[in-house]
C-alpha positions as a Markdown table, in Angstrom:
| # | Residue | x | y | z |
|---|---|---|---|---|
| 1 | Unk | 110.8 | 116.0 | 112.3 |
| 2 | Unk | 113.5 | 117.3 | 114.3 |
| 3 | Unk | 112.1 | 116.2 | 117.3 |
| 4 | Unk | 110.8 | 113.2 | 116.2 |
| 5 | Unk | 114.8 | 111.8 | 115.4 |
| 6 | Unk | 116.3 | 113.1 | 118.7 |
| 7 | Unk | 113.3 | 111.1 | 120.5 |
| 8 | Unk | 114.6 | 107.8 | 117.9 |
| 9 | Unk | 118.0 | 108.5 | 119.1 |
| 10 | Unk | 116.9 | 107.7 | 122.7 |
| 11 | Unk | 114.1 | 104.9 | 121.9 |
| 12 | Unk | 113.6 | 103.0 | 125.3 |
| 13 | Unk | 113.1 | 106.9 | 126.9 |
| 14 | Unk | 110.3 | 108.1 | 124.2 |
| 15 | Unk | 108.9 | 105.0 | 123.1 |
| 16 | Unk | 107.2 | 101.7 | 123.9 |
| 17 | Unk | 107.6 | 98.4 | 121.1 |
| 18 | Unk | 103.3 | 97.0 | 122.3 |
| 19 | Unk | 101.9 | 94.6 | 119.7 |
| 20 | Unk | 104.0 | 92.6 | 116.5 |
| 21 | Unk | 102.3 | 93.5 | 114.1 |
| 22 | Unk | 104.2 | 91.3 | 111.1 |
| 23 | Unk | 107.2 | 90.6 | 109.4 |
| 24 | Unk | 108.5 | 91.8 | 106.1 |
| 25 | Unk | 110.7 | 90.5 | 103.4 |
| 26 | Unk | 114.0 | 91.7 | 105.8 |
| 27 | Unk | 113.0 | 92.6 | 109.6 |
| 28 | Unk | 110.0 | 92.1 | 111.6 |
| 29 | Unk | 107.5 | 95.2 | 112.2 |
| 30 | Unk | 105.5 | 96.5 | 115.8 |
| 31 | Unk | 103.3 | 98.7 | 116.7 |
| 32 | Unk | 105.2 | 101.7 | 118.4 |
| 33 | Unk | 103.6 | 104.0 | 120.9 |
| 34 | Unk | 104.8 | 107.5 | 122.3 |
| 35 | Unk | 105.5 | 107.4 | 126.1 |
| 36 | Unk | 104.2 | 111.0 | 126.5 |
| 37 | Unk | 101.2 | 111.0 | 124.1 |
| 38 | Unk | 99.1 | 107.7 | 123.5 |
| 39 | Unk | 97.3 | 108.9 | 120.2 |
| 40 | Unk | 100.9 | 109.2 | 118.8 |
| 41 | Unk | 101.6 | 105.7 | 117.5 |
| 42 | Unk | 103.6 | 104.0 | 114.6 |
| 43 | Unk | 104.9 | 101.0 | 113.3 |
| 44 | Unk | 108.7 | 99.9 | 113.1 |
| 45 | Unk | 110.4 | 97.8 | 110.9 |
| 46 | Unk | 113.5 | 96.9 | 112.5 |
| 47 | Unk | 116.5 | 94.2 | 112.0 |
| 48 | Unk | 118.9 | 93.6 | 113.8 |
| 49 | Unk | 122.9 | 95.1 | 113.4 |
| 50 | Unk | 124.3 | 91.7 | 113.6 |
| 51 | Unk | 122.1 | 90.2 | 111.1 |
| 52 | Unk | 122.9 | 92.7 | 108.2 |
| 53 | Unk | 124.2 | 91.6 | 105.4 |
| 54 | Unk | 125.5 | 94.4 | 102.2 |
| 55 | Unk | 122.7 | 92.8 | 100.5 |
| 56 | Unk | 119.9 | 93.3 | 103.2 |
| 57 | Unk | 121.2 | 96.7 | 104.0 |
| 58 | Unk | 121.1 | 97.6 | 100.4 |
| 59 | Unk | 117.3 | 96.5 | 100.7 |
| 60 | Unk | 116.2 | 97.7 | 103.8 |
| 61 | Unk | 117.9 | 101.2 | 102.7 |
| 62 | Unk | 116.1 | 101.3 | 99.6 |
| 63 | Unk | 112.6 | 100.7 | 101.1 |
| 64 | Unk | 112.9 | 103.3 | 103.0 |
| 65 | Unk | 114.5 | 106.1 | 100.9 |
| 66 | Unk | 111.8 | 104.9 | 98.4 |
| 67 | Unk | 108.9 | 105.3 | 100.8 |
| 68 | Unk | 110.3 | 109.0 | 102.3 |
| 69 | Unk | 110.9 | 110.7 | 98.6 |
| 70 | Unk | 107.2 | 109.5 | 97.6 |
| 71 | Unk | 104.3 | 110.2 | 99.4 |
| 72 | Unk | 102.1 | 107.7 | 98.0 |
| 73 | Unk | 98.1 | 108.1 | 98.4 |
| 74 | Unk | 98.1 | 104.1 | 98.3 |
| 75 | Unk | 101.2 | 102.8 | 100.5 |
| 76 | Unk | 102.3 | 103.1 | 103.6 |
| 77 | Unk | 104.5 | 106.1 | 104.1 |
| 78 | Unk | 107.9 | 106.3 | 105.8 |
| 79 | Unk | 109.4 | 108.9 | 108.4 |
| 80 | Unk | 112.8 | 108.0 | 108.4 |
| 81 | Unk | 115.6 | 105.5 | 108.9 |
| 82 | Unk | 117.4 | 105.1 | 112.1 |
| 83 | Unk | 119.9 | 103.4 | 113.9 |
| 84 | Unk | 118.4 | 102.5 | 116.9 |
| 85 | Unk | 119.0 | 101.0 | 120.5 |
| 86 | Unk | 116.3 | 98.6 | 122.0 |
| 87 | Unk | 117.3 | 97.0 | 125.2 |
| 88 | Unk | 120.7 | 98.3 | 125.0 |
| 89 | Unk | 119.9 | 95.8 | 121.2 |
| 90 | Unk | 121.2 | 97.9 | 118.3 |
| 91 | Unk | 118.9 | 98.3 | 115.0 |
| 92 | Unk | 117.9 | 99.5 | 111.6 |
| 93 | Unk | 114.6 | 100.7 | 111.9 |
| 94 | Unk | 112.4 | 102.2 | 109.4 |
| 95 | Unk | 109.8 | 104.4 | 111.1 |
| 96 | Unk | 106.5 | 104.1 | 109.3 |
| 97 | Unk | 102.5 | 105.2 | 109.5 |
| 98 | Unk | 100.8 | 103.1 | 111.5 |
| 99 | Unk | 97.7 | 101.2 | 109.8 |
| 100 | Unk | 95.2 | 99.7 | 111.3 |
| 101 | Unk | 93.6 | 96.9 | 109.5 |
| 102 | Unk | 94.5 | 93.6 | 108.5 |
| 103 | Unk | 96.1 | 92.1 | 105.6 |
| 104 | Unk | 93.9 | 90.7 | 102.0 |
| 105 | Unk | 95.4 | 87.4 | 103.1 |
| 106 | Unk | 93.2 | 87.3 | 106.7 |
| 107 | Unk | 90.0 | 88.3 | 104.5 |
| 108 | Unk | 88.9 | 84.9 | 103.6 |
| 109 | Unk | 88.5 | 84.2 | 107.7 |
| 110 | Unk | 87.2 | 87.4 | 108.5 |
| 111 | Unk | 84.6 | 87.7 | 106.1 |
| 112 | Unk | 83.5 | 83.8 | 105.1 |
| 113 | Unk | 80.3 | 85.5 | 104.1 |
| 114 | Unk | 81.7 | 88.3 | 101.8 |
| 115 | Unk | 83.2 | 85.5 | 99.4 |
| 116 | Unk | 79.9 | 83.4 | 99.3 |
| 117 | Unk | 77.7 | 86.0 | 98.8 |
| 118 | Unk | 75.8 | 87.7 | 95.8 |
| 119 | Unk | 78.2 | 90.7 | 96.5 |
| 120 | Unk | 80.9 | 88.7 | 95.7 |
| 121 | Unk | 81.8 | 90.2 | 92.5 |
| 122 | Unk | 81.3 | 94.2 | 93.5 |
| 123 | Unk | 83.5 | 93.0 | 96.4 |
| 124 | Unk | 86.6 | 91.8 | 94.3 |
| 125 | Unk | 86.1 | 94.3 | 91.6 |
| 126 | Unk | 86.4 | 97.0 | 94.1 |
| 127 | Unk | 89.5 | 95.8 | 95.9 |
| 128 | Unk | 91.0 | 94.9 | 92.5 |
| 129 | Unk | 90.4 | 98.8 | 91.7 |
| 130 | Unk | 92.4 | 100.0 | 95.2 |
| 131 | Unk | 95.4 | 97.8 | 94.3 |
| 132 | Unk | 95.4 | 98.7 | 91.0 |
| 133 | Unk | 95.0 | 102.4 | 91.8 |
| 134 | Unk | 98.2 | 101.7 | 94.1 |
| 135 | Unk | 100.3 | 99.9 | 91.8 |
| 136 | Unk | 99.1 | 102.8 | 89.0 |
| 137 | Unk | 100.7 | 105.5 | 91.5 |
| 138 | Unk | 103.7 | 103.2 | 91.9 |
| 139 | Unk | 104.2 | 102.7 | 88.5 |
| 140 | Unk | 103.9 | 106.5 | 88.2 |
| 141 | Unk | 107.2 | 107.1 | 89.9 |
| 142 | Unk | 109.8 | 104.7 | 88.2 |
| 143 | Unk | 109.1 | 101.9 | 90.5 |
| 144 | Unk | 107.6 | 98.3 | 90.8 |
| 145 | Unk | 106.2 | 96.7 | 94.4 |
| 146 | Unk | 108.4 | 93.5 | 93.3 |
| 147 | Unk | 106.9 | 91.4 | 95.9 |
| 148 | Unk | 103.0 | 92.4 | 95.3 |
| 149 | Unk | 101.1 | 89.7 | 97.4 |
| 150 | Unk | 98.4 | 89.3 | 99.9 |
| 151 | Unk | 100.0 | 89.5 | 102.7 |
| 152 | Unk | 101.6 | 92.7 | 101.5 |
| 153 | Unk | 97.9 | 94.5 | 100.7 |
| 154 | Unk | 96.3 | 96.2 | 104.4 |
| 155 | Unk | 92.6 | 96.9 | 104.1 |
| 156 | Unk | 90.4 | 98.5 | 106.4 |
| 157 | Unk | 86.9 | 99.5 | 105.7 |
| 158 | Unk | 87.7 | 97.8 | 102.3 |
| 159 | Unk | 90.8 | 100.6 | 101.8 |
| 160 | Unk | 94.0 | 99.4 | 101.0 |
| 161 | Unk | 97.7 | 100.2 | 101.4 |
| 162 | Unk | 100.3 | 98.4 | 100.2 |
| 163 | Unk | 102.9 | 97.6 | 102.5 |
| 164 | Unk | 106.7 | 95.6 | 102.5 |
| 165 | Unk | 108.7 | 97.7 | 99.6 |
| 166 | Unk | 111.8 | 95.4 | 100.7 |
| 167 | Unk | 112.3 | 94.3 | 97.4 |
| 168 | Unk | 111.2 | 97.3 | 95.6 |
| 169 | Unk | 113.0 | 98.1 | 92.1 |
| 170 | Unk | 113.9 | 101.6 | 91.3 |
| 171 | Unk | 114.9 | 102.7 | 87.8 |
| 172 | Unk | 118.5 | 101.8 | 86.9 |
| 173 | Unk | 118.7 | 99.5 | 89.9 |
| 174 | Unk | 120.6 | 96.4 | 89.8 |
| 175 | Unk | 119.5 | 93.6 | 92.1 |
| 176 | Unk | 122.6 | 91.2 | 93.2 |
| 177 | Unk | 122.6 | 88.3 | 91.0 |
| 178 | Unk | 122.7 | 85.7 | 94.0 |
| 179 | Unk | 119.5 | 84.1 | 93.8 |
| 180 | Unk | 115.7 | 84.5 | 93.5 |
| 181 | Unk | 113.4 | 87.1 | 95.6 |
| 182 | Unk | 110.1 | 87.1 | 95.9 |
| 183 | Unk | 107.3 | 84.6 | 96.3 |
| 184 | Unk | 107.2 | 81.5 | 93.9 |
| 185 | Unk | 103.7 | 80.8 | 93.8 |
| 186 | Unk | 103.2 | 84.8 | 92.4 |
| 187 | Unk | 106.1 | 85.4 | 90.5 |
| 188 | Unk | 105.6 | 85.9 | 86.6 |
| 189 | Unk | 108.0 | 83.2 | 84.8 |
| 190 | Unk | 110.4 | 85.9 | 83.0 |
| 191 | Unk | 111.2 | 87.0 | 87.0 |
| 192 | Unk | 112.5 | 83.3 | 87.8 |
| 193 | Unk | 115.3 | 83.4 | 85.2 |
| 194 | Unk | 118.4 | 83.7 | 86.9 |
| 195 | Unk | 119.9 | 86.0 | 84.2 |
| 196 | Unk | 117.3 | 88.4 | 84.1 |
| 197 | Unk | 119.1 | 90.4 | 86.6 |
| 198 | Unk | 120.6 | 93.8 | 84.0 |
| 199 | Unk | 119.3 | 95.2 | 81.1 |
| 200 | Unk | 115.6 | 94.7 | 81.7 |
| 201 | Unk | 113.4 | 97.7 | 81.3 |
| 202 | Unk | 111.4 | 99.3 | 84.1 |
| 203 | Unk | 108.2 | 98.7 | 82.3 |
| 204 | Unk | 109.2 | 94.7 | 81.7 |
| 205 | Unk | 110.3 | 94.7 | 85.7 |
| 206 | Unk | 106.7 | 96.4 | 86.2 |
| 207 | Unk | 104.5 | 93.8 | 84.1 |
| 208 | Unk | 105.8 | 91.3 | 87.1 |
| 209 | Unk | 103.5 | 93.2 | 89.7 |
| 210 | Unk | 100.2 | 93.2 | 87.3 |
| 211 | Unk | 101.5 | 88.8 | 87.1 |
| 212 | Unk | 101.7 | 89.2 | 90.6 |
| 213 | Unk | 98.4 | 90.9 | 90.7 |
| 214 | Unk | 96.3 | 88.4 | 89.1 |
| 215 | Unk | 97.8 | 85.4 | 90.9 |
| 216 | Unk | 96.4 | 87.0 | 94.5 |
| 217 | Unk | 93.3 | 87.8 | 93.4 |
| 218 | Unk | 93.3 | 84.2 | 91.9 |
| 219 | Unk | 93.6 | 83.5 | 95.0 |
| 220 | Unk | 91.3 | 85.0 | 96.9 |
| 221 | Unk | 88.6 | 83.7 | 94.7 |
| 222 | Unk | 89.3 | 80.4 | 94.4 |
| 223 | Unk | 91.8 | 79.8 | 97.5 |
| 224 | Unk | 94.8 | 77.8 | 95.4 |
| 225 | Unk | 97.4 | 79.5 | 93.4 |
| 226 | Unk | 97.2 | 79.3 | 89.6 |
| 227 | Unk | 100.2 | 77.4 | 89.7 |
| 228 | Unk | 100.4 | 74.8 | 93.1 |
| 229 | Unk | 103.8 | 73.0 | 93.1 |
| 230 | Unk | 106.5 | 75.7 | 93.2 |
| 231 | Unk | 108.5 | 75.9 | 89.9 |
| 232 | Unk | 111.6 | 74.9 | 90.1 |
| 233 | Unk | 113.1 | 76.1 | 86.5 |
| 234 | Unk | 111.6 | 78.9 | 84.0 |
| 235 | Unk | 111.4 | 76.0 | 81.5 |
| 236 | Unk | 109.4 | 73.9 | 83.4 |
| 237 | Unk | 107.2 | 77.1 | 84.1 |
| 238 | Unk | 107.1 | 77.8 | 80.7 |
| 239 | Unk | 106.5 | 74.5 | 79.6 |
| 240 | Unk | 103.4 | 74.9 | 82.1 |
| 241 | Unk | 102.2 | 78.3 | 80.4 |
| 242 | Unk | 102.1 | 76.2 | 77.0 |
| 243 | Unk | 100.1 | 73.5 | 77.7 |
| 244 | Unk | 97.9 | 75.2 | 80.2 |
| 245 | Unk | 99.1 | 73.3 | 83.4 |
| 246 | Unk | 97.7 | 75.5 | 86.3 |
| 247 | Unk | 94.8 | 75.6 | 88.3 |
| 248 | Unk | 91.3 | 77.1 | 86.3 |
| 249 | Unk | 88.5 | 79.5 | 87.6 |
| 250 | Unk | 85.1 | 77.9 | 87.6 |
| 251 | Unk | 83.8 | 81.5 | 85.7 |
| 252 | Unk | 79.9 | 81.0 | 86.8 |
| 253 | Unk | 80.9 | 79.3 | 90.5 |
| 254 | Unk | 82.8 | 82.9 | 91.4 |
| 255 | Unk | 82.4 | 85.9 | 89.7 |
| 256 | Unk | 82.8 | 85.9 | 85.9 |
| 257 | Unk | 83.7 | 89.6 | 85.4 |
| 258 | Unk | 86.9 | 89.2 | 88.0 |
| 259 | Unk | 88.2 | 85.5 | 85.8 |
| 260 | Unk | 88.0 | 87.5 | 82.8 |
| 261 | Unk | 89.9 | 90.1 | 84.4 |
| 262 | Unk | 92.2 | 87.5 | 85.9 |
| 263 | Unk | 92.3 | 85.4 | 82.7 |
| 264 | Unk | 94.2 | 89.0 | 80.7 |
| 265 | Unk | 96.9 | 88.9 | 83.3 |
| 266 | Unk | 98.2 | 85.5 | 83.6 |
| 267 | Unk | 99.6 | 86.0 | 79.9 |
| 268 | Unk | 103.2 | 86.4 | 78.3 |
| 269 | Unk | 104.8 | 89.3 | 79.3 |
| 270 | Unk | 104.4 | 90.8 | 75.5 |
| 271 | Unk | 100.4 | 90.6 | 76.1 |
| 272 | Unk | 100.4 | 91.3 | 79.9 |
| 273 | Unk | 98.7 | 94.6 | 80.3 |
| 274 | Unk | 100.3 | 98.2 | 82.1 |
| 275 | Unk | 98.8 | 99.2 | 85.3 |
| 276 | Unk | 97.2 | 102.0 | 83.7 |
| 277 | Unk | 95.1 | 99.2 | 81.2 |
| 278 | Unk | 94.8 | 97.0 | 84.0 |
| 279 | Unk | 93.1 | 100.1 | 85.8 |
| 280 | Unk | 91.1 | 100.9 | 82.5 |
| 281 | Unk | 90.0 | 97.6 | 82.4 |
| 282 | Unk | 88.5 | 96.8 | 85.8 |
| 283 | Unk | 86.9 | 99.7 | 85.5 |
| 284 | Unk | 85.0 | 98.6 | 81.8 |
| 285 | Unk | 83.7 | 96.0 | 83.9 |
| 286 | Unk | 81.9 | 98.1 | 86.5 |
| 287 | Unk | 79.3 | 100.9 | 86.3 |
| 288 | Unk | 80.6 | 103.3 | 87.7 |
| 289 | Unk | 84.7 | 104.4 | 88.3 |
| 290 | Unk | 86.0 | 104.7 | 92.1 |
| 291 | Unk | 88.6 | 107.2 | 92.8 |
């Protein structure tokens, strides 16, 4: 480790920024590859000195204390955070493991034929379990993903690791009351209010991922969000939840099993199940349990 941050220190000497490999909530992310040993290779999430903010600092900070303290079977793990100079350019960077695949949101186009298949369901049902199985060992720890979306979910031999903790929630954290974070389209209604910034329990702030859960995988089956046009108040989304105003799942044109699943999620927050249900119940709806 040692090593590995005097070689940070002196980036442009040790290390070569190849392919961008995406961009995250705050700062964009490339593939990184050792100068001196090609099989040593990483990515980096790095922003910019002049474009921090307290508020993005506070962020990117957090992700990346988060991701060091917790090695996590399911998400991407962290080796550090480092001020950086690329290009005579100074950063933050967050060092991170280096995962080759592509994200749930590209699987649609890489796989037409997976998603019009017979297979379909054991398909779903199986990536449902990884990403439940993640946000379980999340959950585990005192935290919540916060920002749980396609995009954010890598899969490679249909494995996943979740990815992009910049909004990530520890216990007793307080986000600045200064506006809405996330995603729209998959954000539970209770995590649109503007007040709902204090005094809500980790377990309330974690019942947002399983919303967030059921809205991607809404997606992938169907290719619209449960709710289209973005909300622009929680009444108006709540007004929606009461009369039923969101897109529906044709149950026998996809996969039945993964709409009921689906169907269990997209509820009040006082019915919307823990990870460790949601994990319990994908798995009454398969033969067998995946580990």
């Amino acid at each position: 480790m040692t090593d590995l941050i005097e070689r940070m220190s002196d980036f442009d000497a040790h290390f070569t920024l190849t392919d961008k490999l995406g961009e995250g909530t705050f700062g964009q992310v490339y593939k990184v590859v050792s100068q001196n040993n090609a099989t040593e290779v990483y990515a980096l999430k790095i922003l910019p000195q002049y474009e921090l903010n307290p508020t993005m600092e506070n962020f990117f900070q957090t992700e990346a204390t988060v991701l060091q303290d917790h090695q996590l079977r399911y998400t991407i793990q962290s080796y550090g955070y480092f001020n950086i100079a690329i290009a005579r350019i100074k950063y933050r960077g967050i060092l991170l493991e280096y995962c080759p695949g592509y994200p749930l949101s590209e699987m649609r186009q890489r796989n037409p034929e997976l998603l019009h298949s017979w297979n379909i369901e054991q398909t779903v049902l199986y990536l449902m379990k990884q990403v439940a199985l993640g946000l379980v060992e999340l959950h585990s720890y005192d935290l919540a993903h916060h920002d749980l979306k396609a995009d954010n979910v890598l899969i490679r031999n249909l494995q996943i690791k979740l990815i992009d903790l910049g909004l990530v929630r520890k216990k007793d954290t307080v986000f600045p009351n200064n506006g809405f974070y996330g995603a729209p389209y998959l954000s539970s209604p209770e995590a649109m209010d503007p007040r709902d910034q204090i005094g809500v329990s980790m377990e309330n702030i974690q019942k947002r991922d399983i919303w967030s859960f059921g809205c991607m995988f809404f997606h992938l089956l169907t290719n619209k969000y449960p709710f289209e046009k973005p909300l622009d108040t929680l009444g108006e989304f709540r007004l929606r939840l009461l009369l039923g105003e969101r897109s529906q799942i044709n149950p026998h044109l996809f996969a039945p099993k993964s709409h009921a699943i689906i169907e269990k999620l997209l509820v009040a927050l006082s019915f919307r199940p823990s990870a460790n249900e949601l994990l319990n119940l994908i798995r009454s709806y398969t033969k067998t349990g995946y580990k």
